[in-house]
C-alpha positions as CSV (number, residue, x, y, z in Angstrom):
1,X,0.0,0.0,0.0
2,X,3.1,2.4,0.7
3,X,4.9,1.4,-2.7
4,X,1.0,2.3,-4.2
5,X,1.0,5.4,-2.8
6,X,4.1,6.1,-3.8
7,X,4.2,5.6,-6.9
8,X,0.9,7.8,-7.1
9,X,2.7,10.9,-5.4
10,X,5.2,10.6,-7.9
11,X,3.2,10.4,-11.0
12,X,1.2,13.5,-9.4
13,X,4.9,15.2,-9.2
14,X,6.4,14.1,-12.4
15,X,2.5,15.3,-14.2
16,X,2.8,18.4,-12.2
17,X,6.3,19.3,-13.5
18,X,5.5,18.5,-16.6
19,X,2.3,20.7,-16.8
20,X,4.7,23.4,-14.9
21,X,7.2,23.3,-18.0
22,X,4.4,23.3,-20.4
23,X,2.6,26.2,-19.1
24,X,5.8,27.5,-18.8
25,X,6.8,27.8,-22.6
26,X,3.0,28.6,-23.5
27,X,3.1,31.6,-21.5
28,X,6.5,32.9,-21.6
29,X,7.5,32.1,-24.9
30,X,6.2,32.0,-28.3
31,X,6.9,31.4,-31.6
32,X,6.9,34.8,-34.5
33,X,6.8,35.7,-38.1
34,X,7.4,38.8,-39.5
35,X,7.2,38.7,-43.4
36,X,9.0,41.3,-44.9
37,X,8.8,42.9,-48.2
38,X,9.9,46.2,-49.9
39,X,11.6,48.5,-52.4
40,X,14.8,50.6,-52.4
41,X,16.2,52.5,-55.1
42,X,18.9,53.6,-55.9
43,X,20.5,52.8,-52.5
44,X,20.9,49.7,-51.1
45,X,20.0,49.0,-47.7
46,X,20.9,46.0,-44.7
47,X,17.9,45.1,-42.5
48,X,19.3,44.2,-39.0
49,X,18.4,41.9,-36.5
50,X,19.0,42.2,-32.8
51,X,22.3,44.0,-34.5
52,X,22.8,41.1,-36.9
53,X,22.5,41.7,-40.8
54,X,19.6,39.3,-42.0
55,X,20.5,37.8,-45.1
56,X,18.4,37.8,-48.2
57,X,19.7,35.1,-51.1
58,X,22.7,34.9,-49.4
59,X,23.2,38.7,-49.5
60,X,23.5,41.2,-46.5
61,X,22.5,44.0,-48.9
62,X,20.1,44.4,-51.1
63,X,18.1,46.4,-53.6
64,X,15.1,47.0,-56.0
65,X,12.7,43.9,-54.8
66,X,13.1,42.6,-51.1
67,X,11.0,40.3,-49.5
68,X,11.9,37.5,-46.8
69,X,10.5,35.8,-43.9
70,X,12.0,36.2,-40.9
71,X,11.2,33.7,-38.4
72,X,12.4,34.1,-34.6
73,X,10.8,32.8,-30.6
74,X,9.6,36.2,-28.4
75,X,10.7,35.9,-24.9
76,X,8.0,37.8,-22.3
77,X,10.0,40.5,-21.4
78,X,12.0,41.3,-24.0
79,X,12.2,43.3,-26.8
80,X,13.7,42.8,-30.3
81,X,14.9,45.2,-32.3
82,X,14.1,44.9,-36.4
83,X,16.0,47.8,-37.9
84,X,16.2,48.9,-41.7
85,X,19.8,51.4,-42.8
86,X,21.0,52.4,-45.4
87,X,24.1,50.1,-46.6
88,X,26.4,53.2,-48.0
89,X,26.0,55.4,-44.9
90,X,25.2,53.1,-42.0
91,X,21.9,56.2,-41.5
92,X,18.8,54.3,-40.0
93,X,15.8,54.4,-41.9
94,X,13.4,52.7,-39.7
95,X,13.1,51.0,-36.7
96,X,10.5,48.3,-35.0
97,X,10.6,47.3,-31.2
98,X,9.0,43.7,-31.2
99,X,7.6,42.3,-27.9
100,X,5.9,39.2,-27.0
101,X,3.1,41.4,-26.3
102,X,2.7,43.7,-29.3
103,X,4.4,41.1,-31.9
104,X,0.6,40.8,-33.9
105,X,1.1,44.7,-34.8
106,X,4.4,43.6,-37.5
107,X,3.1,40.4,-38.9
108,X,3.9,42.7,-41.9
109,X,6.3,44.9,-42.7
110,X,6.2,46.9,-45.9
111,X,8.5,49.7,-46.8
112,X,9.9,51.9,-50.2
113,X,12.8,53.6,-49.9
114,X,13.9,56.3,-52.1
115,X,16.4,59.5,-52.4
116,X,15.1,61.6,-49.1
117,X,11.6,59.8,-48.7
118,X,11.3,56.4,-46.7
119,X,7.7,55.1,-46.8
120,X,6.0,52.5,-44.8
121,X,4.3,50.8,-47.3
122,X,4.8,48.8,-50.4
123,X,4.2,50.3,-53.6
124,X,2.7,48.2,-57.0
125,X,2.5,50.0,-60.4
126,X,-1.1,49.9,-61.5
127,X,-2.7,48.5,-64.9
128,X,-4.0,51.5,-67.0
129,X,-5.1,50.8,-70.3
130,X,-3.3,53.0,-73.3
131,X,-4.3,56.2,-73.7
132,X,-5.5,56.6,-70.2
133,X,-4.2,58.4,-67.1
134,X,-4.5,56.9,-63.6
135,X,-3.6,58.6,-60.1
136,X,-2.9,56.8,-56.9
137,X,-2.1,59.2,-53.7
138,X,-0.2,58.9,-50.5
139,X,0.2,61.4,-47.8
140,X,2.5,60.2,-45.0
141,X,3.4,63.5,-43.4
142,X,0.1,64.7,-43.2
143,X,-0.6,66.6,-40.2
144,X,3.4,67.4,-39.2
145,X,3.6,70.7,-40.2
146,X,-0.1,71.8,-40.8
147,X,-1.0,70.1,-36.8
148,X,-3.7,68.6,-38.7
149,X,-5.2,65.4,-36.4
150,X,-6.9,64.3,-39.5
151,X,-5.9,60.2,-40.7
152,X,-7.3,61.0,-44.5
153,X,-8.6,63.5,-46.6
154,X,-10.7,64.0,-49.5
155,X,-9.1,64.9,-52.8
156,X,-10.5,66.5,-56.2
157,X,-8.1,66.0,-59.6
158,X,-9.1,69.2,-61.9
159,X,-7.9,70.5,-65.0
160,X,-6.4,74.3,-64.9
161,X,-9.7,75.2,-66.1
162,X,-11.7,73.9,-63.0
163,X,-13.6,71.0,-64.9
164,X,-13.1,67.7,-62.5
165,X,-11.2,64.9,-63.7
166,X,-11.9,62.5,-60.2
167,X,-12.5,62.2,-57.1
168,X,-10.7,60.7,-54.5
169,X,-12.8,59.7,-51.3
170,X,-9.9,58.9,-49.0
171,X,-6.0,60.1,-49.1
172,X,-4.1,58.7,-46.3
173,X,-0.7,58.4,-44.2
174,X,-0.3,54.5,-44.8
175,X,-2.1,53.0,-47.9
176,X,-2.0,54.4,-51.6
177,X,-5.5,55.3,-52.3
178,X,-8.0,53.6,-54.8
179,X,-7.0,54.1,-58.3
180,X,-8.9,56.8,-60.2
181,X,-8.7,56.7,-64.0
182,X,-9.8,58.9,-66.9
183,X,-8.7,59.9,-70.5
184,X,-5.1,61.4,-71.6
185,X,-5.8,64.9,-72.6
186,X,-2.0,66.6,-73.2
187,X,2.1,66.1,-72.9
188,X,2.6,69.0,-70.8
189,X,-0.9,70.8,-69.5
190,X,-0.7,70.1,-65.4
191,X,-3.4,69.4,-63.3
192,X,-4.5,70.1,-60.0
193,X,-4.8,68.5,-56.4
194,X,-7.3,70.1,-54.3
195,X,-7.2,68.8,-50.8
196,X,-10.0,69.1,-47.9
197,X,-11.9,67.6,-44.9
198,X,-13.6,64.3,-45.6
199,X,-16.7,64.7,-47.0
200,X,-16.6,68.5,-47.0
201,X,-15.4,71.2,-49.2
202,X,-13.6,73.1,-46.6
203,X,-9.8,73.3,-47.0
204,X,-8.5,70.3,-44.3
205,X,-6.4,73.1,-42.9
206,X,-6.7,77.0,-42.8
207,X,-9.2,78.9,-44.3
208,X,-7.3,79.5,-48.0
209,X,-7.9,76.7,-51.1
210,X,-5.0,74.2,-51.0
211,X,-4.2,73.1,-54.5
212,X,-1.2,71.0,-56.0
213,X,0.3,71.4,-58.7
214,X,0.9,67.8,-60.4
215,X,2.5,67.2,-63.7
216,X,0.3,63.9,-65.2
217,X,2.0,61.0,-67.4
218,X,0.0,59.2,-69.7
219,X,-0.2,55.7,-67.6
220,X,0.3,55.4,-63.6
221,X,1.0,57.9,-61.7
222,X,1.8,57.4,-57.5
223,X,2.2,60.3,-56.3
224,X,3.4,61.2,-52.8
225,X,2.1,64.5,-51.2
226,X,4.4,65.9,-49.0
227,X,3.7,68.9,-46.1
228,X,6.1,71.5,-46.0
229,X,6.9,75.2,-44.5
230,X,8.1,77.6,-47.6
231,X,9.2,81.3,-45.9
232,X,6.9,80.6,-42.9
233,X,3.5,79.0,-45.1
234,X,2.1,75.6,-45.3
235,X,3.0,74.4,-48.9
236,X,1.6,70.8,-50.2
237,X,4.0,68.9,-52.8
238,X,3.6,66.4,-55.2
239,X,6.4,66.2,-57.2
240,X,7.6,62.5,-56.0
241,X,6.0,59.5,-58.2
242,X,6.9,56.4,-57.1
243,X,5.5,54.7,-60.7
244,X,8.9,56.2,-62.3
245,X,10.8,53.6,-60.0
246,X,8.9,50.8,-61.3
């Protein structure tokens, strides 16, 4: 009867030890994936691990197309450190703190990297049929210098002479915004961003219009607005398109 109950504390122990351990890694450790895919042009760049250069087809640099899957275990407690630089200069482009706790928020990382302009997204050239004209926009910077707590606005494509080419519901920091298309009209007549509230025609900041000025090519066109302070004013620029790296 002693050997029985025994033998029964010890399978309670050895089950308990075991459930201990188990519990153990589920809790305080587990398994992530971050895949990984951008553009850089025409500098290449070194994503870094933890300090360690990840490799990508046996490179540590890399340019044009990048993608990878980078597969690593998140300790509770710790953080890991994802950063993207610049492989001529060492300069660091961007940077990701990964925790066990907030590891769901870079399941994905996207990114373009160009002369002056790192975005956090990934870019794809649109199909527009010949002898049309399609416009995609982004607007990272949107609210830096203009204080602006707005996430997207509404955007109207005219002609110089007001008539309206498209509309564009939603412009916003992150995500290139639905493709509007219409016919080519000239080489070298611009056209014209106007920008306000959602839903409104009120100017999304100040009181004054705000119009860009954007030249249009025949095909796509991904153009990045940019906010900017010009002898003390608020000035909107689009004169970065992202389809002429593609």
């Amino acid at each position: 009867m002693k050997k029985t109950i025994g033998f029964i504390v010890g399978l309670f122990v050895l089950v308990s030890c075991e459930s201990e351990l188990t519990n153990s890694i589920d809790v305080d450790q587990k398994p992530a994936q971050i895949k990984i895919k951008g553009y850089s042009s025409p500098d290449a760049i070194q994503i870094r691990f933890n300090g360690e250069p990840v490799a990508i087809n046996n490179q540590n640099s890399y340019i044009e197309n990048i993608e990878t899957d980078l597969l690593f275990v998140l300790d509770k407690g710790e953080s890991n450190l994802l950063g993207i630089y610049n492989n001529e200069t060492g300069n660091e482009l961007a940077k990701y703190k990964i925790t066990y706790d907030n590891s769901d928020d870079y399941k994905d990382i996207n990114f373009f990297n160009l002369p002056g302009i790192f975005l956090n997204t990934y870019a794809v050239k649109p199909t527009v049929n010949l002898g049309k004209v399609g416009f995609v926009f982004l607007f990272p910077n949107l609210g830096e210098f203009s204080n602006s707590q707005l996430d997207n606005l509404k955007g109207v494509l005219k002609r110089e002479n007001g008539a309206i080419l498209a509309t564009f519901d939603k412009i916003g920091k992150e995500n290139f915004s639905d493709l509007k298309i219409y016919n080519f009209f000239s080489a070298s007549a611009p056209v014209f961003l106007e920008l306000y509230k959602p839903g409104t025609t009120e100017p999304y900041a100040g009181s004054d219009p705000i119009r860009v000025k954007i030249i249009q090519n025949i095909g796509a066109n991904m153009i990045v607005l940019q906010e900017t302070i010009e002898n003390g004013n608020l000035v909107i620029k689009g004169d970065v398109d992202i389809a002429d790296y593609l």
